[in-house]
N, C-alpha and C positions, 0 to 999 in steps of 0.2 A: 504494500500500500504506500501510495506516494503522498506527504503532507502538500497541501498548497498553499503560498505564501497567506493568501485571504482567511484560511482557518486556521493557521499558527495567531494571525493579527485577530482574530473574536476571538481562542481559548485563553490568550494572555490579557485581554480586556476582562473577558472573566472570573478568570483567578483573581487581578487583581482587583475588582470588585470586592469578590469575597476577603479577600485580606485586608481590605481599607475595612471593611465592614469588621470583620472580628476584632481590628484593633480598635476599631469605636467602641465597639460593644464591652471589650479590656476595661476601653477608660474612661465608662463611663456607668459602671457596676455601681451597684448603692454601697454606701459604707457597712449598710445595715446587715446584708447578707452576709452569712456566715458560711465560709468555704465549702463545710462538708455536712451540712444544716438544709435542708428543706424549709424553703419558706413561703407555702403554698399549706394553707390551714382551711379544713370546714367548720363554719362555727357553730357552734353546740346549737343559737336561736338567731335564728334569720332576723336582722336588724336589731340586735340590742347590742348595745357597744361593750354590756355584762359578759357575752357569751364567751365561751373556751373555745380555742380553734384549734381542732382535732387535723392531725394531719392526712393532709389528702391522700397521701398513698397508704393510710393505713385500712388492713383487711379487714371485714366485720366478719368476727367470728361467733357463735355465742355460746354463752355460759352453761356449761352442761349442770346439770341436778344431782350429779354424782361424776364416780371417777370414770366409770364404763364408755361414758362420751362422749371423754372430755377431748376438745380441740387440738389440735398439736400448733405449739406454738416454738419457733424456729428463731435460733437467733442471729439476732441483726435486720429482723421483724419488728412494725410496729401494726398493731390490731387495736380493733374499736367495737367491744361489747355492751353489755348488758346490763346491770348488777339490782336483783330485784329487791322490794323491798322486806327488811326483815329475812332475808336469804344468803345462799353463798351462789358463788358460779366456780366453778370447777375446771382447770385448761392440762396440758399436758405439755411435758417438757421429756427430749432423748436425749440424754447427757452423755458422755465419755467421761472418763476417770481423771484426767488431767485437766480438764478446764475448771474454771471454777464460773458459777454461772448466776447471772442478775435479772431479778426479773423489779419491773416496777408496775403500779397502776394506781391512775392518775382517776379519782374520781369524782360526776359533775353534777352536784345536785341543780336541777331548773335555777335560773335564777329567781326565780318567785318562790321557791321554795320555801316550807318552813323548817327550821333548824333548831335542832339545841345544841349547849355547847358540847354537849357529848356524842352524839352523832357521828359517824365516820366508819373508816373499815379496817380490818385485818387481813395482812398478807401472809400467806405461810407456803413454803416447800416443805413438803413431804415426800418421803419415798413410799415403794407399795405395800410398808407393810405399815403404815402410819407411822411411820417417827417423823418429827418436827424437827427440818434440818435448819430452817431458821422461821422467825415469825417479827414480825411490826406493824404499828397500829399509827393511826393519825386521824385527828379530829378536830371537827370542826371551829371548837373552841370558845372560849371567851366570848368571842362576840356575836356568836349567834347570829353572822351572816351567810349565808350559802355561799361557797368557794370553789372551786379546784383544791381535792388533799391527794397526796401520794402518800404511799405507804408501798415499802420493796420488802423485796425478798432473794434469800441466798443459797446455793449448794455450793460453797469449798472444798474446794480440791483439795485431799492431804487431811482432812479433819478425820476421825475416828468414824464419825459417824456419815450417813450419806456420801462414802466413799467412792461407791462403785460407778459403775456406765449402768445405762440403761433408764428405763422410766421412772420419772418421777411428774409430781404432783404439784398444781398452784391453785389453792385455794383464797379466794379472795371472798371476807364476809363483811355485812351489815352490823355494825356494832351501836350499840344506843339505845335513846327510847325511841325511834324511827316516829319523832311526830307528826302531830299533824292527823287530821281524823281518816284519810286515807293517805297514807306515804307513798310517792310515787317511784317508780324504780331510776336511779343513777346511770347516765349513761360512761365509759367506760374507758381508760387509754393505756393499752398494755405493751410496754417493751421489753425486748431480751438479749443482750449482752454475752458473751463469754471474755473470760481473761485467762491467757496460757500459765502455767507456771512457769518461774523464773528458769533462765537455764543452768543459773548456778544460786546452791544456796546462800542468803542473805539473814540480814539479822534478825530475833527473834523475837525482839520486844521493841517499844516503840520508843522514841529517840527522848529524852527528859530535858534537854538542853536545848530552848527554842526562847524569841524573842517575844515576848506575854505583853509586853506595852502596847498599848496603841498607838500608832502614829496621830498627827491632826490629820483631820479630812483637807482633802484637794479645796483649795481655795480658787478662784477669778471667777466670770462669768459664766453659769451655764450655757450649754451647748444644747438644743432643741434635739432630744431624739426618744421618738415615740414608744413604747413596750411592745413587746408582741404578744397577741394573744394567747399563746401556749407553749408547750414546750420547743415545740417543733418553729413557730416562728419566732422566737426567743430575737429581739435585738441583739446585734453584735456591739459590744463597747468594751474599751479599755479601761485606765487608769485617765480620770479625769469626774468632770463635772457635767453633771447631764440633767435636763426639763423634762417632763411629759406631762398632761393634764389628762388629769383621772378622775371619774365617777365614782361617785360611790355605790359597792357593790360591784366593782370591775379589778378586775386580778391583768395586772403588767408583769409579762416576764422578758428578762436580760439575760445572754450570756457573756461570759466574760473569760477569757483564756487566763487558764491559771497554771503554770509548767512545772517541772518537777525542783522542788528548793523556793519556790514561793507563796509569798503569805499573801492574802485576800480580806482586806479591809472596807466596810461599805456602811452609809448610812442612808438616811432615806429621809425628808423632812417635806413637812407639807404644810403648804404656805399659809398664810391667815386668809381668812374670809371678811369680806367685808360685812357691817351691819354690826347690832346690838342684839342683845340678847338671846345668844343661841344657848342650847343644852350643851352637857357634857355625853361625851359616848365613848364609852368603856372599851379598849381594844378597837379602835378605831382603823390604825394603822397596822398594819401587820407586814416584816420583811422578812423573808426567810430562804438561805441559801441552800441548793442540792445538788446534790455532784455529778459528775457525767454520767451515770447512770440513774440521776434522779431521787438518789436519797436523801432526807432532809440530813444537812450538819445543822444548821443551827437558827436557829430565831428570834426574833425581838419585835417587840410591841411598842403602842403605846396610845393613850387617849387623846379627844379632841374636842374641842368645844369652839372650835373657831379661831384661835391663836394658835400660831405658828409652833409646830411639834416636832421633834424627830425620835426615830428608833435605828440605832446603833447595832451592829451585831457583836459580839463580845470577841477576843483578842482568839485566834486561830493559829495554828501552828502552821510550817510549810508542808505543803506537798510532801510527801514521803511513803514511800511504798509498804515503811514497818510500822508505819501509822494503822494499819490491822491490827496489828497487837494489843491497841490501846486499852484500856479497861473501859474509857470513855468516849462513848458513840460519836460524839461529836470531834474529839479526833480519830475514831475509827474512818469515819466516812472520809477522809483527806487523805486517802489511799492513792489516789493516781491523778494526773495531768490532764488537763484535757477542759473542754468548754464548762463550765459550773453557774449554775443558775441564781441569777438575785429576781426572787418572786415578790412583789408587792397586791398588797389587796387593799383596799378602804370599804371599812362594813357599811354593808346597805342602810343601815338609820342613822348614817351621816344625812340624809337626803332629808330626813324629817326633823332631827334636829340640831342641824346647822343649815342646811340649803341645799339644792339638788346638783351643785355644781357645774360644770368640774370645777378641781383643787388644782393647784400649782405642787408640783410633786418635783422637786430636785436628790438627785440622785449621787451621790462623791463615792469616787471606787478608787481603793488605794493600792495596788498591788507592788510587795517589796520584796526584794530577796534577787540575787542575781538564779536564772536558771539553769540548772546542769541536765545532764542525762540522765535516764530513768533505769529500770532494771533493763537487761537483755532475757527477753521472753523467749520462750524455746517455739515459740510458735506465734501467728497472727491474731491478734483479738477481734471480733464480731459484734459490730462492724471494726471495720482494719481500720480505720482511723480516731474512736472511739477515747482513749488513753494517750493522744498527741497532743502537741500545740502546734498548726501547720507555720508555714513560714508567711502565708498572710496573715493570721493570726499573732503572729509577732510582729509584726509589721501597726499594730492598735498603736494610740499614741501610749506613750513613755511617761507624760505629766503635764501639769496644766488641766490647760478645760480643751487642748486638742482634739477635735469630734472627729477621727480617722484618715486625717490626711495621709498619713504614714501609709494607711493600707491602702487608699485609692494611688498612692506612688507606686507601690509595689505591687500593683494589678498594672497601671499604666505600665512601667519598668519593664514588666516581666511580658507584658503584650509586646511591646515595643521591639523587644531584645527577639519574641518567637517570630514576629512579622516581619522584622530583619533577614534573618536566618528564611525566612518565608519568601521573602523579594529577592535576596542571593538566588537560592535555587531557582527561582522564577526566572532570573536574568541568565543561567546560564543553560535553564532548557531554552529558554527562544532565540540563542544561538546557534543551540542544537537543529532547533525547526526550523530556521531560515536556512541552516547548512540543506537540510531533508528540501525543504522547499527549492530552491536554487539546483540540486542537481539533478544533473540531465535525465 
């Protein structure tokens, strides 16, 4: 086949369409997006700005009534069921011996819902002959708004117990006085994780010698950037100073890259309202951090009555993989690397008594500690980037109230440098074509 000069000159109009096109597309990415984050969410109630946004590629599976058929749920899967009321629902997990395995689930009472503070659910692994290979609960709490709660679950690898391969069990139940004169059923958001064991052994207890002060919060101007409605569209932010205005009754989720040897400092503070004479509303504000597989570390509250509030999360250790060990959960969960979530809620009877909003919500994230390298795993964890911090991701700003320039550089940069390498080879096939073209 002989090229002719006329179609060497339209493929190379072509290509390089598409290559102007992709490097546009490079550098002109939201800050917001998170590298290896889906940020395409269904929200729980069409038009209420309350609603959780379930992520769009998750399966709906549902909740079996027992174990006989129960769903298999696969990890590095995110699923969207059921959870009735005053009930459990029942899924299924095929484990190997070496992985050690996460499961989380995210539950969404209506937001009209009515709630007590005790309300909420229990997560458990079991194997098949009923042992309880880990269990966690989470509830709705204090303020007796309808929320987004997660509550996880575990099978480790190496433990005496739930050692083996093979099937095991996720029970997720209704815990409370499920109020309300008919309780309606919660719907549902299930992820699953594995972590390989290390390839070589590491320490055995968790590290006692860490920096327990608080630094001050990031000071200058906030930086306008929105929450996302669930986990799955979590804003991407760094270390700095960040706005969003929130409803009451509306749940903002952040994520925030936190690598191996760094500490994660965050406050949350919501602005005065204008007017006279509002009420007080107990647990008002709620912030509370989970980690790349969605477990809570740690939480902080606080009341509001119209004047300017905040809640602080309390001093955190780094990053560290022996941080398992800890006796206390809230260092337990600061086990690995990887995007960790700052969750905010404002309970629903802010709206009746302070005003229907929205609040001015500023957000100060401090992250400190220089970052090193993590365990070397004998194998890939599910999903394969789950336990990282990518290099846009490091690329967040460093300090200040910088809203992500650093990583819109290093999208531009890194577009910049493929489309180069993209145009070389383009210049030297249509030397090629015009040779093919021209001979006889």
């Amino acid at each position: 086949m002989r090229w002719c000069r006329s179609s060497a000159v339209r493929a190379r109009v072509t290509v390089t369409g598409v290559v102007l096109g992709t490097l546009t597309a490079l550098t002109t990415l939201p800050v917001s997006a998170a590298p290896h984050r889906s940020t395409h969410t269904v929200p729980h109630a069409d038009a209420d700005g309350r609603a959780y946004g379930f992520a769009a590629d998750a399966r709906r599976v549902p909740g079996a009534t027992g174990t006989t058929d129960a769903a298999l749920l696969e990890p590095g899967g995110t699923y969207r069921s059921t959870l009735p009321a005053g009930g459990a629902a029942y899924y299924r997990l095929d484990l190997d011996s070496e992985s050690t395995a996460y499961v989380s689930a995210t539950a969404v009472p209506g937001p009209a819902a009515t709630v007590s503070a005790s309300d909420g659910i229990k997560v458990s692994v079991q194997d098949t002959d009923s042992h309880s290979c880990s269990y966690d609960r989470a509830t709705v709490g204090a303020s007796r708004s309808p929320r987004p709660i997660t509550a996880w679950g575990a099978r480790e690898a190496g433990k005496p117990r739930c050692a083996g391969s093979g099937t095991y069990y996720v029970v997720v139940e209704r815990t409370g006085a499920t109020t309300g004169p008919a309780p309606e059923p919660w719907e549902l958001e299930l992820t699953v994780a594995t972590e390989p064991r290390p390839a070589r052994a590491g320490a055995t207890s968790a590290p006692e010698d860490w920096d327990s002060a608080s630094p001050a919060p990031p000071g200058g101007r906030p930086e306008r950037r929105p929450g996302g409605s669930g986990f799955g569209s979590a804003t991407a932010v760094g270390q700095g100073v960040w706005s969003a205005g929130i409803e009451p009754g509306q749940t903002l989720f952040y994520a925030v890259p936190v690598d191996w040897g760094q500490q994660l400092y965050a406050t949350a503070e919501l602005g005065s309202a204008s007017g006279t004479g509002h009420r007080f509303t107990a647990a008002a504000l709620n912030l509370s951090l989970h980690n790349p597989v969605r477990a809570l570390v740690e939480d902080a509250g606080t009341g509001y009555d119209g004047r300017q509030r905040s809640a602080a999360l309390g001093p955190l250790p780094p990053v560290d993989y022996a941080n398992r060990h800890a006796p206390v959960e809230r260092v337990r969960g600061l086990r690995f690397a990887g995007s960790h979530y700052l969750v905010v809620h404002l309970a629903a009877q802010v709206a009746e008594k302070v005003g229907p909003g929205p609040y001015g919500l500023t957000l100060r994230v401090r992250v400190r500690g220089d970052a090193h390298d993590g365990p070397l795993y004998a194998g890939r964890p599910v999903p394969a980037e789950i336990f990282e911090v990518s290099d846009g991701e490091r690329q967040a700003p460093a300090g200040g109230t910088g809203g992500g320039g650093g990583l819109i550089t290093a999208l531009a940069v890194g577009g910049l440098g493929a489309g180069t390498a993209i145009l070389a080879g383009l210049a030297v096939w249509t030397v090629r074509a015009r040779r093919h073209a021209d001979a006889p």
